[in-house]
N, C-alpha and C positions, 0 to 999 in steps of 0.2 A: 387766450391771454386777454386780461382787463383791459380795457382803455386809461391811459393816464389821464388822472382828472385836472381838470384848470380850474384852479380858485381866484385867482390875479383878476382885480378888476381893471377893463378895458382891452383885457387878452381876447385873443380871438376865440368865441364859443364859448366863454369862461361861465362857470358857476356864477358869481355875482351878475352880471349882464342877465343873465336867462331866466335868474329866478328871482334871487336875494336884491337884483338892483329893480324889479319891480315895483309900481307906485302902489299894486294890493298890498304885497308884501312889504312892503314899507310901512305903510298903515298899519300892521299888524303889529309890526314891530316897533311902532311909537305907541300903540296902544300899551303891549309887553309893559314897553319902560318906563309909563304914565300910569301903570298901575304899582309896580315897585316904587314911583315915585311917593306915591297915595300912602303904602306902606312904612315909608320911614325907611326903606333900603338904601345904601349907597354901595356903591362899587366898593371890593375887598370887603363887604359884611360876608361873615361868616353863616350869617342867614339866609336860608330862600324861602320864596315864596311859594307855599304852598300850595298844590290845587285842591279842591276837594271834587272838583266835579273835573269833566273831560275838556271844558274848553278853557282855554289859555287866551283871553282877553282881556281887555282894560276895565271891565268889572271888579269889584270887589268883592260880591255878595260870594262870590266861589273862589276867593283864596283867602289863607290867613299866614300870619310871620311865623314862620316855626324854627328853631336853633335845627336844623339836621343834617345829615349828610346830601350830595344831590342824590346818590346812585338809590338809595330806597326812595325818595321824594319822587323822582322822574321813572325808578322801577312801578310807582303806584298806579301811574295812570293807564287806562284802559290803552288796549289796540287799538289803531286806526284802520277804517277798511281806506279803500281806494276810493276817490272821489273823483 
């Protein structure tokens, strides 16, 4: 049987704490939304950001604004191995 997962931040063992409240991860994720920024995105646009290449950073040179759905957008990008 799975383990139930904890998402709640400040819960004991939680998903946010362990990973998502990290100060890498965090940076990652300001970068994310510093590059949608760049783009002209705002929250509830019906646009994403597209990648063209495999990393998902605050660059621009590898995304563009494309009207689409997410499921082929985020179907496009390569597998990740284990790092």
């Amino acid at each position: 049987m799975a383990k139930k997962r904890v998402y709640k931040k400040g819960a004991k063992n939680s998903e946010y704490d362990s990973y998502h409240g990290t100060a890498d991860q965090k940076k990652r994720r300001a970068q994310r939304n510093a590059a949608r920024k760049k783009l002209g995105l705002k929250k509830g646009d019906p646009r994403e950001a597209s990648h063209i290449g495999a990393k998902r950073t605050g660059s621009l040179k590898n995304t563009k604004v494309k009207k689409e759905d997410k499921g082929p957008n985020r179907r496009r990008q390569p597998k990740r191995g284990k790092s």
